[in-house]
C-alpha positions as CSV (number, residue, x, y, z in Angstrom):
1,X,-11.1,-10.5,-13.5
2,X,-8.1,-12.7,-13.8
3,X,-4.4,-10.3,-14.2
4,X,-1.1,-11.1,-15.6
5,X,1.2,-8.9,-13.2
6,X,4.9,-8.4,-14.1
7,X,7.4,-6.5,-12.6
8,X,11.2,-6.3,-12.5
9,X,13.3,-4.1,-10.3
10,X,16.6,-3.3,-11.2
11,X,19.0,-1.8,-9.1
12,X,22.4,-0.2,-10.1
13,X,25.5,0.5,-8.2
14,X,27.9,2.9,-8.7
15,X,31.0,0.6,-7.4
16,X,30.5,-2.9,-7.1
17,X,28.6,-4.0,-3.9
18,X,30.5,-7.0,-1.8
19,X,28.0,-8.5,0.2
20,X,24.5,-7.8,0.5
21,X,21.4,-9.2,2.5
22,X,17.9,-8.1,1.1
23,X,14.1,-8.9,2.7
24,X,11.6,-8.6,-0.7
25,X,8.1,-8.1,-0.2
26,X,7.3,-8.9,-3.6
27,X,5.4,-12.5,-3.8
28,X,1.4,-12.0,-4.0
29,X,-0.6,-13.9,-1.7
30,X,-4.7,-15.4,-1.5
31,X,-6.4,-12.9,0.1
32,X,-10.0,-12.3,0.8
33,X,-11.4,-11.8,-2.6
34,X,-8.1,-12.4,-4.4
35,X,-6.5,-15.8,-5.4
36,X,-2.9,-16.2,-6.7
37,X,-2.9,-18.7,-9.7
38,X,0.5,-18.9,-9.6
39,X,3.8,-16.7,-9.4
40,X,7.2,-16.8,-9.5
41,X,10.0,-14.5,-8.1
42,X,13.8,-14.5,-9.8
43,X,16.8,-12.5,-8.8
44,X,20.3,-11.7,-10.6
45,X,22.5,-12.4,-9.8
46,X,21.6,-15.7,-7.6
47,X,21.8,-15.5,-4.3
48,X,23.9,-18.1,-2.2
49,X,21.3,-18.1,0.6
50,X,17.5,-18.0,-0.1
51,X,14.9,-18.4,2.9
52,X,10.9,-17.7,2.8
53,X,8.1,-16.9,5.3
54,X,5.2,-14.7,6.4
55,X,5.5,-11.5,8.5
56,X,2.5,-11.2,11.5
57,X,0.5,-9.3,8.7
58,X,0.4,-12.3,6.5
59,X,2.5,-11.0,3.5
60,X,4.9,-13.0,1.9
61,X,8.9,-12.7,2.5
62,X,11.8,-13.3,1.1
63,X,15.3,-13.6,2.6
64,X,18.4,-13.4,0.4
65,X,22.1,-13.3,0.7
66,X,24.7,-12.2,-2.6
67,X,28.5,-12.6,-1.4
68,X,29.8,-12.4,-4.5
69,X,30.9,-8.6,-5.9
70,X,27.9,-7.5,-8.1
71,X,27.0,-4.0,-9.4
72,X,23.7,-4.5,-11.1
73,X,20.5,-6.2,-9.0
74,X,17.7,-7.3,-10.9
75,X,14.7,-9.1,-9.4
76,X,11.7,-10.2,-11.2
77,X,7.9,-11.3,-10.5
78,X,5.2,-12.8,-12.3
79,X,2.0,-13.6,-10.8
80,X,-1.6,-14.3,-12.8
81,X,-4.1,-13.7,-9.8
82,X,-8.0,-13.3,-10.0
83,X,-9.6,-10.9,-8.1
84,X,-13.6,-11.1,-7.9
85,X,-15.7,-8.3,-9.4
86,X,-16.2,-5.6,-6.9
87,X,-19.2,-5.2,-5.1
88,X,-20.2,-2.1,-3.1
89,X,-20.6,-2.2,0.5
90,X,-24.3,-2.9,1.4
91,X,-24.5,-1.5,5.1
92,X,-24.2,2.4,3.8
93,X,-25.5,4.4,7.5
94,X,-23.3,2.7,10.5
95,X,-21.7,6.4,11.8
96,X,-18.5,6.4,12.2
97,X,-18.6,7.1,16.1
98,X,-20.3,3.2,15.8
99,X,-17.4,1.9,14.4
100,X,-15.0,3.9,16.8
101,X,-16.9,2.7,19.7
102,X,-16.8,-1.4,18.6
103,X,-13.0,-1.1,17.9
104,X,-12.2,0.3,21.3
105,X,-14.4,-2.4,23.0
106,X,-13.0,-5.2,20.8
107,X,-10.8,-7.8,22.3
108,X,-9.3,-8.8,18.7
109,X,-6.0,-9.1,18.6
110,X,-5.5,-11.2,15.4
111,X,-3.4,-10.3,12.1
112,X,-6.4,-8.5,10.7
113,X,-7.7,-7.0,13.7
114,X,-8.4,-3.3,13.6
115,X,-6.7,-2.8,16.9
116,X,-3.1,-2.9,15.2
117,X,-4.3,0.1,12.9
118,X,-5.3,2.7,14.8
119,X,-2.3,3.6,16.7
120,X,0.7,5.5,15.3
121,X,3.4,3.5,13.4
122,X,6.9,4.1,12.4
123,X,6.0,6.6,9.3
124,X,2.4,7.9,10.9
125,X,2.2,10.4,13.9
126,X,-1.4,12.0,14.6
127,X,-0.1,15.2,13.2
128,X,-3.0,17.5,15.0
129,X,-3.3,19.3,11.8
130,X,-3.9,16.3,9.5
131,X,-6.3,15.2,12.2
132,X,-8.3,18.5,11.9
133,X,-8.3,18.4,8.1
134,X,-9.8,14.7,8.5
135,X,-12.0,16.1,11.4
136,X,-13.8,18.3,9.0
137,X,-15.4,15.7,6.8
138,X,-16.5,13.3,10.0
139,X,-19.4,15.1,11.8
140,X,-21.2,14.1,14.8
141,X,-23.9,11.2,13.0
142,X,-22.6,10.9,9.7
143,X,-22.3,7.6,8.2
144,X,-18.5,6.4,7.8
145,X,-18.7,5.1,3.9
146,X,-19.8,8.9,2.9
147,X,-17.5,10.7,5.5
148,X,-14.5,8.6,4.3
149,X,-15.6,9.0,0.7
150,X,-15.7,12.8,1.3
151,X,-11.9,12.9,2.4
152,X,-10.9,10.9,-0.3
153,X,-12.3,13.3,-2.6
154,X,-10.7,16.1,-0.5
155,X,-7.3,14.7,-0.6
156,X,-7.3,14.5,-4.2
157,X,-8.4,18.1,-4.5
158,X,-6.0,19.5,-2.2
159,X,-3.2,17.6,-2.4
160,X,-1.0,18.1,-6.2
161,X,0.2,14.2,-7.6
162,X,4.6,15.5,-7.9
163,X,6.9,12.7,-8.2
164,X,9.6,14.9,-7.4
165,X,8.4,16.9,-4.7
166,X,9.1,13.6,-1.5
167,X,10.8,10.4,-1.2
168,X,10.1,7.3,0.6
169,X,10.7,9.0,3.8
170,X,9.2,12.0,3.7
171,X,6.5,11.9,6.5
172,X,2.7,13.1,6.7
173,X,3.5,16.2,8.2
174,X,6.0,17.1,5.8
175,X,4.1,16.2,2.8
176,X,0.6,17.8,4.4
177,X,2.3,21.0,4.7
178,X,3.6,20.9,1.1
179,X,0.2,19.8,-0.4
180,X,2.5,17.7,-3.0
181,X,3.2,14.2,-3.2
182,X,2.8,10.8,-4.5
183,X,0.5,7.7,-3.8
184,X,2.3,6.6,-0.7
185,X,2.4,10.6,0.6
186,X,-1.7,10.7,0.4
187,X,-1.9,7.1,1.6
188,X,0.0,8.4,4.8
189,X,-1.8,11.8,5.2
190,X,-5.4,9.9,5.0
191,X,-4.3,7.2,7.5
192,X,-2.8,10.2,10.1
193,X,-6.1,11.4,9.8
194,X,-8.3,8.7,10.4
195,X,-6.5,7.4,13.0
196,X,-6.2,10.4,14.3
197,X,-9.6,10.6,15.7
198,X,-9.8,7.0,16.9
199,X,-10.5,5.2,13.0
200,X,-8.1,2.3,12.1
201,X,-6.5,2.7,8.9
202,X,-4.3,0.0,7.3
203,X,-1.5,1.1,4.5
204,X,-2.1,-1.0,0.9
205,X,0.8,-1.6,-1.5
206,X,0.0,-3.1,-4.7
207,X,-0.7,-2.8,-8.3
208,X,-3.3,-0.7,-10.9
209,X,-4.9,-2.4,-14.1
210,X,-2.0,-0.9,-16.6
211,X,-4.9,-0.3,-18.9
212,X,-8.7,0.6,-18.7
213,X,-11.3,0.2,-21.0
214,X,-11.7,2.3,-23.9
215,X,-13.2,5.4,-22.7
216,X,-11.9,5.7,-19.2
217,X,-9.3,7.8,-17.3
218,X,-6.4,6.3,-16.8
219,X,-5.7,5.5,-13.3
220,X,-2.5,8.1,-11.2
221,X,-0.5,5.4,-10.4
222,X,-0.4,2.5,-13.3
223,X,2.7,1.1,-14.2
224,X,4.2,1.3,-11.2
225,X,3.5,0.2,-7.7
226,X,0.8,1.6,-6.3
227,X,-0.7,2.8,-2.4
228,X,-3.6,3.1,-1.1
229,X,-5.8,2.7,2.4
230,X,-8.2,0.2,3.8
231,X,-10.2,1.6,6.4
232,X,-12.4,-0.5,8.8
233,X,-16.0,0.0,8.9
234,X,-17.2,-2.4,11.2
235,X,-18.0,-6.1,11.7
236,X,-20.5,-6.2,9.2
237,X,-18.5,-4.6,6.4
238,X,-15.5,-5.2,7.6
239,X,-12.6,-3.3,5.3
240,X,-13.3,-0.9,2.3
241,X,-10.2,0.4,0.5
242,X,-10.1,4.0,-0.2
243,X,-7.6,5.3,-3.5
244,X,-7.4,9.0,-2.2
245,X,-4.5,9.5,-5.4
246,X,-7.6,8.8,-7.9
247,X,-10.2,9.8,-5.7
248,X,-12.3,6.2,-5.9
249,X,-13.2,3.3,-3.7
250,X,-10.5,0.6,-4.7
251,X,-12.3,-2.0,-6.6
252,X,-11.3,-5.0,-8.8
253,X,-8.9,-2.8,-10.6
254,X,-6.5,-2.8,-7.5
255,X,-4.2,-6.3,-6.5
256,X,-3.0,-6.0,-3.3
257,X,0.4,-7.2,-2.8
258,X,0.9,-6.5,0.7
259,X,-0.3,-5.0,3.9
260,X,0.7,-2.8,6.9
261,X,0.5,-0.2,9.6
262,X,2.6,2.2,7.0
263,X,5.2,1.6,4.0
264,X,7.8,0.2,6.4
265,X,5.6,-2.4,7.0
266,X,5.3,-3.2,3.0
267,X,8.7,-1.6,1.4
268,X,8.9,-4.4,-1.4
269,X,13.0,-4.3,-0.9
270,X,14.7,-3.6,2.6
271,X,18.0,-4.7,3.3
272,X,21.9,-4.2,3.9
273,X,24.3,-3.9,1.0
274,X,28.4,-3.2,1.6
275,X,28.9,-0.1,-1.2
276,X,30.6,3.4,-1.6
277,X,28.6,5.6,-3.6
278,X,25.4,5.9,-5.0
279,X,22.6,3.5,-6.4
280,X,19.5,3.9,-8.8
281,X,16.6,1.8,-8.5
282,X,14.0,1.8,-11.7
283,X,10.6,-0.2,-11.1
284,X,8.5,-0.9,-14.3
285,X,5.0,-2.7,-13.8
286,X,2.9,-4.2,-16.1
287,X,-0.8,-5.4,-15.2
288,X,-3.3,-6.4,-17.8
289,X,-6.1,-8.6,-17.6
290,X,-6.6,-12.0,-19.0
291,X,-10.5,-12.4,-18.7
């Protein structure tokens, strides 16, 4: 499936902002299974310093400078990337105590290596709590596709999709104890969990199809960036994504844009402006597919 992706960020200031320096997470990258065709990133107004690179994950940065007084941001992307057609994962009994086992004996210490995932992180504490919750659907012998399947289910059932009810900080514990939340709230509550009882779990920003064939439910989460978790299921399989908002395995109807231990690893804007009073950010997102 091939995907025109576009999405523009806007930013508004209630005074005018007199300097400001901004890292964007916002330029798709190849990945395994994915393939950027081409993309391109702008940003009003322009800055007067622009740099690019890769952070130790592998996603795509950008460095930018505005010194002149500005009270509207607006940044841009436009990517076509081709994803393959998702295929299920073919080794359906390793138990999860398996995988647990080969990540604690692994030596691995590259970018992808399931070592970096399984320890808390800025936004993820092993709430014992969470970790019970996640305990409950990972019995002694069962096979980690169907136990993480389970939770996913679970966390969809339990948990009540409320844009209003957290913001971008708001941590797992918080969020577990209201039962409310958005994409990047069940994202974080799944990952606390797994890790929790010694399973790395990686955090996954990115995008939905905008539109699904005639017929289908449309997906929690479309126009508008999306979160969800890759868990890792040993050598042999290697990561499975998990959508715990829409209760599915994420297939070729998710684009990952970037990845990390939690959202501070992937924030698609971080930065520093010079401002007194407050600021709005709207986000609209719009993926449909080509072929």
């Amino acid at each position: 499936m091939i995907y025109d992706i576009r999405q523009t960020t806007t930013c508004t200031y209630a005074t005018p902002v007199t300097n400001a320096f901004h890292v964007l997470r916002q330029t798709p990258v190849n990945r395994p299974g994915q393939r950027v065709q081409v993309s391109s990133l702008r940003i009003e107004p322009e800055p007067e310093s622009w740099r690019e690179g890769h952070d130790f994950f592998g996603n795509r940065l950008t460095w930018v400078s505005l010194e002149d007084a500005h009270d509207t941001l607006e940044v841009k992307v436009s990517a076509r990337i081709a994803v393959d057609a998702f295929v299920a994962p073919a080794d359906v009994s390793r138990t999860w105590e398996s995988v647990q086992e080969e990540v604690f004996a692994s030596a691995n210490t590259g970018p992808t290596a399931p070592v970096h995932f399984l320890f808390p992180s800025r936004m993820v504490s092993l709430d014992p709590e969470i970790r019970d919750y996640a305990r409950t659907s990972f019995p002694p012998g069962r096979a980690i596709l169907e136990a993480a399947t389970e939770l996913t289910h679970r966390i969809k059932t339990d948990l009540t999709y409320d844009s209003h009810a957290t913001t971008v900080t708001t941590t797992p514990p918080m969020s577990f104890a209201l039962r409310r939340g958005v994409c990047q709230d069940f994202a974080h509550i799944m990952i606390s969990g797994l890790r929790g009882i010694g399973l790395p779990a990686a955090y996954v920003s990115g995008y939905l199809r905008t539109h699904r064939p005639e017929g289908s439910t449309r997906l929690q989460g479309a126009d508008a960036m999306h979160a969800w978790v890759l868990v890792w299921c040993g050598t042999d399989t290697g990561w499975v994504g998990f959508d715990p908002t829409n209760d599915m395995i994420a297939s070729d109807e998710h684009i990952v844009l970037a990845v990390g231990r939690d959202y501070t690893d992937v924030a698609p804007m971080d930065g520093v402006i010079f401002v007194s009073g407050g600021q709005r950010i709207d986000v609209g997102v719009s993926v449909t597919p080509v072929t």
